[in-house]
BABA-297115 format. One record per residue: residue in three letters; x, y, z of N, C-alpha, C, O, CB in turn. Coordinates in pm, whole numbers, plus 50000, padded with zeros to 5 digits. Last residue first. Glycine has a CB too. Layout:
N
ALAXYZXYZXYZXYZXYZ
...
This chain:
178
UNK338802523971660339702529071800339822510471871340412508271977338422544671943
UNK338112524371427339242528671435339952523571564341122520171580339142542071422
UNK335112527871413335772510671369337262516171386337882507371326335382502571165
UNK334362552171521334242540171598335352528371556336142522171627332742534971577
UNK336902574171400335482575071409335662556971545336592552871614334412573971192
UNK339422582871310339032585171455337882579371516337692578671637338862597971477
UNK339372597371048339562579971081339652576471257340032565471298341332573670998
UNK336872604670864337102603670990338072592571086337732583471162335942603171018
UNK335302591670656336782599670643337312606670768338242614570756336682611670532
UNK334382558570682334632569670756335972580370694337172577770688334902563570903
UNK333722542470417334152543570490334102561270536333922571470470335132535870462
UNK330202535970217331682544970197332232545870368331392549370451331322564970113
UNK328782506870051329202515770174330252523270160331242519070100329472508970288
UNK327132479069986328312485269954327832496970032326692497470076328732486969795
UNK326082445269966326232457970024327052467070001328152461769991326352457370122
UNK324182426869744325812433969810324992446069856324012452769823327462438969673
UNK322722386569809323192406369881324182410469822325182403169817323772409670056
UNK321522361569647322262368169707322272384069753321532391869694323042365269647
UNK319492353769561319652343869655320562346769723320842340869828319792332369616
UNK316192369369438317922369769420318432362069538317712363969636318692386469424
UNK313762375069424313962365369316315412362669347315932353569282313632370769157
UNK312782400069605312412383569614312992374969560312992364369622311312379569574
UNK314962417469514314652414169620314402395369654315042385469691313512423469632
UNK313762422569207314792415269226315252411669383315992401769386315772422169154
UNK311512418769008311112418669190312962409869243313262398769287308952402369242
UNK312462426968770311162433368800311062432268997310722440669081309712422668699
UNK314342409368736314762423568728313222435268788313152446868827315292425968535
UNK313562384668778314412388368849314702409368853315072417668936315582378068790
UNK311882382568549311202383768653311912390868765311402399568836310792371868685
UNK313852383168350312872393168337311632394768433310722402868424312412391668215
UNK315272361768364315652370768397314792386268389315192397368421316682368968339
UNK313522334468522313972342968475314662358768482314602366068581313382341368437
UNK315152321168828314092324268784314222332168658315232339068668313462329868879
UNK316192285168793316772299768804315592304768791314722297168748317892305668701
UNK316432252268904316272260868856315782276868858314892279468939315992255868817
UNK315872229269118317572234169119317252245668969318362246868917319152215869079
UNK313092234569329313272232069193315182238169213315632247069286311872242669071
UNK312072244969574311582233269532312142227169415311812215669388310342234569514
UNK312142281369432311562270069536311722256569516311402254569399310192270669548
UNK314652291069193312952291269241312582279269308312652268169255311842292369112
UNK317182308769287316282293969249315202297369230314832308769259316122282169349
UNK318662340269123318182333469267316892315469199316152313969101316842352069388
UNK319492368769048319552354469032319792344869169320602343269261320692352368932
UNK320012391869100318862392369045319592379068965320102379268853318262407568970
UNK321532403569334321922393869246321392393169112322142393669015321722383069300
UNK320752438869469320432422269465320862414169377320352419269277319182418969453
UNK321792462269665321902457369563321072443069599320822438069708323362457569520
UNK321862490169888322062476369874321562473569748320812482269703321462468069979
UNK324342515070011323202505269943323342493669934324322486669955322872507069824
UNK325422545270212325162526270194324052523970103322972529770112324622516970350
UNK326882564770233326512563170128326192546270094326512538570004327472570070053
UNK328922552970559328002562870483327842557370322328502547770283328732579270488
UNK329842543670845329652539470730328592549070653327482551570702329292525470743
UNK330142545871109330092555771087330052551970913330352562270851331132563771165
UNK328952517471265330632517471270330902533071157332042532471111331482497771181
UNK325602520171235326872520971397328642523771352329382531571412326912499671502
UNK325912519171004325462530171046326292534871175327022544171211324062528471065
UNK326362491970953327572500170883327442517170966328382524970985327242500970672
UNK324942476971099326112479871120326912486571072328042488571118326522473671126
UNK322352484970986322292489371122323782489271170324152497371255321332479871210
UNK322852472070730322642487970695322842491670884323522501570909320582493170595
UNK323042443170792323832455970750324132470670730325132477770719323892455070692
UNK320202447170873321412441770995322612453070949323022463470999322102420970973
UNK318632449870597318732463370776319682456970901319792462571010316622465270889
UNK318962427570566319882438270459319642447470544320612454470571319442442470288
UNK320062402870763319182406370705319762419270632320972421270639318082407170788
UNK321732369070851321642387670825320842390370755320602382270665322732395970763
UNK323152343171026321982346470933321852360270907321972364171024320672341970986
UNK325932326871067324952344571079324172341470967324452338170852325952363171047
UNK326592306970980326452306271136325702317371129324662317171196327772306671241
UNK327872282570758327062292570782326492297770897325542290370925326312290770725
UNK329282259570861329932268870789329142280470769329842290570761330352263970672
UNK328612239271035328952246571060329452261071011329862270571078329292241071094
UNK325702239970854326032245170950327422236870969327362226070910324952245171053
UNK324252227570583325112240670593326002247870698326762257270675324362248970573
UNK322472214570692324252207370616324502220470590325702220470566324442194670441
UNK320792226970806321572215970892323082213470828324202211470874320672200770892
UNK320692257870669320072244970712320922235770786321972240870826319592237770599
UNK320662287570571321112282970723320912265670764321002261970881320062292470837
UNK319772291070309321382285670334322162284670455323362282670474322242293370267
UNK317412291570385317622283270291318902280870282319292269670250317142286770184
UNK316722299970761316602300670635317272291370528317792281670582316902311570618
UNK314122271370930315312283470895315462283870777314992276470691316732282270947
UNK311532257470908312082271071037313332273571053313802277271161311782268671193
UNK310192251570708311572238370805312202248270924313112246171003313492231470668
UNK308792267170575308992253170602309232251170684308362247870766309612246770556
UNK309542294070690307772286870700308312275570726308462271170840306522285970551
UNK312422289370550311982297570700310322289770736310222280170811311782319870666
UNK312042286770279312032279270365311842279970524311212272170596312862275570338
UNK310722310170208309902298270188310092291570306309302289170398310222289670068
UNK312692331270259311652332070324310232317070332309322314770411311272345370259
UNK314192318370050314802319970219313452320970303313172313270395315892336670253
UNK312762324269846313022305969848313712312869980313312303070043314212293869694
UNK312242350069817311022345369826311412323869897310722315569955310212349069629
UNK314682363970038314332362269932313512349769947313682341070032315352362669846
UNK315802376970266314212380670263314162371470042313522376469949313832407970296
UNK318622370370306317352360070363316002364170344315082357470390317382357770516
UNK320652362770056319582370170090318722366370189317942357570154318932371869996
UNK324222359570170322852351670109322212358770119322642367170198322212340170155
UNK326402383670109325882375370145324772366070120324452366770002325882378670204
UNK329162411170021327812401469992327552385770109328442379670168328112394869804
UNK330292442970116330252431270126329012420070050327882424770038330312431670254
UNK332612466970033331732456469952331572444770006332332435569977332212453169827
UNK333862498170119333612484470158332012477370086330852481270090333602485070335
UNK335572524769999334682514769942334742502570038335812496270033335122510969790
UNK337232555370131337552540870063336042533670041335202541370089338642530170177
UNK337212570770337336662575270225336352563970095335562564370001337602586170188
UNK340332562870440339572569370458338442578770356338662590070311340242573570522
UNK341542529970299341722541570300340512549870356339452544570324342102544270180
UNK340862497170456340212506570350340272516670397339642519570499338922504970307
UNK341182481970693341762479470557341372492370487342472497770478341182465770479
UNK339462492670869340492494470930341742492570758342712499470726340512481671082
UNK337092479070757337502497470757338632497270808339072508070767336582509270851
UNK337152455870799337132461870668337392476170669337882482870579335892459570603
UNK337332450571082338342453270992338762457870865339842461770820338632447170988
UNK334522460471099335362471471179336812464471074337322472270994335402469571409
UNK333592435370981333482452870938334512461670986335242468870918332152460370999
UNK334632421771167334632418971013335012433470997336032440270998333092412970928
UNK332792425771412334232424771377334702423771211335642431571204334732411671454
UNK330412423471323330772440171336332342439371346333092448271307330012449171493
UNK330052392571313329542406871210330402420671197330882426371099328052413071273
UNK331192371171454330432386971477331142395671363332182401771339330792395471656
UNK331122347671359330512346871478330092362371531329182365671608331502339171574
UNK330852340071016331712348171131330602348071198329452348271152332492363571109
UNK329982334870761330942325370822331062325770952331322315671018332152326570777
UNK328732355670673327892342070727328352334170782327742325970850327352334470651
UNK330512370470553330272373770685329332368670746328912373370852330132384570703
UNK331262359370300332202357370445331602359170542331832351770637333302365670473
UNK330812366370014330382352670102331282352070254331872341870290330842336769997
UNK333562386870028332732382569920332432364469952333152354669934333622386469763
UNK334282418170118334222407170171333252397170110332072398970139334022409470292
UNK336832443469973335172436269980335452421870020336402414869984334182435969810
UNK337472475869949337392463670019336462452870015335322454370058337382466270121
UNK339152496769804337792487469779338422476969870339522471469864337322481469599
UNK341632512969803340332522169766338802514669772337712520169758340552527669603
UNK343422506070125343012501270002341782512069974341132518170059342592484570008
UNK344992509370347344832519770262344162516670110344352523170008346172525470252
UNK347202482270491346022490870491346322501870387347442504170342345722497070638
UNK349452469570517348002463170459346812471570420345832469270349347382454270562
UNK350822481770660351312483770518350052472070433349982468570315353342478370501
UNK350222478370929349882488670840349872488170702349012493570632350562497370862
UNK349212449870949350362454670944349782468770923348592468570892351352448070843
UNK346052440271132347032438171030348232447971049348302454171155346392439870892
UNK344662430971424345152443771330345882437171214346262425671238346272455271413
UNK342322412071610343922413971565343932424571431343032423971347344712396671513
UNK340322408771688340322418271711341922421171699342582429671758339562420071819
UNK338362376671534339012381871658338912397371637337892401871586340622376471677
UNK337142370371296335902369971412336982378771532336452386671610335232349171474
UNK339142366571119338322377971112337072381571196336272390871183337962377870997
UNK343022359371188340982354271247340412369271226340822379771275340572347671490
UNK344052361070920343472367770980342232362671071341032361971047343272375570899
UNK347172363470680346452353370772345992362570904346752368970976347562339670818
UNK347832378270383347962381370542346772373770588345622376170551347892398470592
UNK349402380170098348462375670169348202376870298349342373070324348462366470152
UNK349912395069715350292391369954349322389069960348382392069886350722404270113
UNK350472370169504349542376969561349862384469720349992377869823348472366969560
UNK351892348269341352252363769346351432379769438351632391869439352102366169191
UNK350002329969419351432328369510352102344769484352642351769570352722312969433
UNK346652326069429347832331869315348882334069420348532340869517347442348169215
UNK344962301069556345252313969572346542318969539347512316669612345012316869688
UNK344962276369562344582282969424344772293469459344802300069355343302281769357
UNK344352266269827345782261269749345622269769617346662268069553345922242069709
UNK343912296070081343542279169973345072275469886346222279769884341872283069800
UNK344902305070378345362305670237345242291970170345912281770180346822310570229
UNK342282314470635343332303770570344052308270440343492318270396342552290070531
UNK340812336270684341502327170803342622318370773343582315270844340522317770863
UNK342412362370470341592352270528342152344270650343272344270701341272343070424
UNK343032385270237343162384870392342242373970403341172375470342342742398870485
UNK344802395769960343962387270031344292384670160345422382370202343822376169973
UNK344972424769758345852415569889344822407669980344122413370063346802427170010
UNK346322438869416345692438569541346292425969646347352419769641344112437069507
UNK347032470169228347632454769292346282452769411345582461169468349692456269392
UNK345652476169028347022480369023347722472069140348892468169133347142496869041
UNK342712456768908343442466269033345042464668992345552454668940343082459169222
UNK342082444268655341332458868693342042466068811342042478368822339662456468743
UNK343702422968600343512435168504342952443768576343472454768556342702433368380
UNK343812410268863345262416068795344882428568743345222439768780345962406768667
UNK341242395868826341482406268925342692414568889342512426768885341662400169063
């Protein structure tokens, strides 16, 4: 991370023990409606990477991700896929999805779909949204990958993960502001 950003700054509920000590850091319930400092804010990329499965609401997250990220700025989030062919398997199966299961819970709580995201970024004034796919994902039943030349053909079905990415409000007045 060093090499590519001119500095950056981790925000979480907790600070792990591996998390670089030269780093700022700012401790954040990201389900609440607490602000950071200012001097946290104005970043050109924000990205929330495996988190927002964690959180009890979605749109709080977001709204902080914009609140972090300069006007016009980059928010990047990822998550599990749930329309992928082994989420959607299991769903039939066992009637949830593949990284919502029993031993996954408490730590996975939102299940999301890639129109959840796209419906929250829309609501909180989020523009130039896409979505992306991993294009690596299991194949059913098996702790093995699908190729990579399947993955690239039906990368949707085949990928076990999401990013989302999105351009913040240059509006900074807009919803996730106030």
């Amino acid at each position: 991370m060093q090499n590519r950003f001119e500095e950056y700054v981790g925000v979480d509920g907790v600070r792990y023990d591996d998390f670089p000590d030269a780093v700022e850091f700012h401790e954040l319930d990201l389900d609440g409606e607490a602000r950071l400092p200012a001097s946290a804010t104005g970043a050109d990329v924000v990205a929330a990477v495996e988190t927002i499965e964690h959180l009890e609401n979605p749109r709080a997250l977001v709204r902080q991700l914009i609140r972090l990220a300069r006007p016009g700025g980059w928010i990047i989030l990822t998550t599990p896929n749930q329309r992928s062919a082994l989420s959607l398997l299991t769903l039939c199966v066992k009637g949830q999805f593949s990284a919502f299961q029993d031993a996954e819970y408490p730590a996975h709580i939102t299940a999301l779909l890639d129109s959840d995201l796209r419906r929250i970024g829309a609501e909180l004034g989020l523009t130039d949204a896409a979505i992306e796919y991993t294009e690596r994902g299991r194949i059913p039943g098996t702790a093995w990958h699908y190729p990579r030349v399947l993955t690239s053909l039906l990368p949707r079905a085949m990928s076990d993960n999401l990013l989302y990415i999105a351009r913040t409000p240059r509006d900074v007045t807009g919803p996730a502001h106030r």
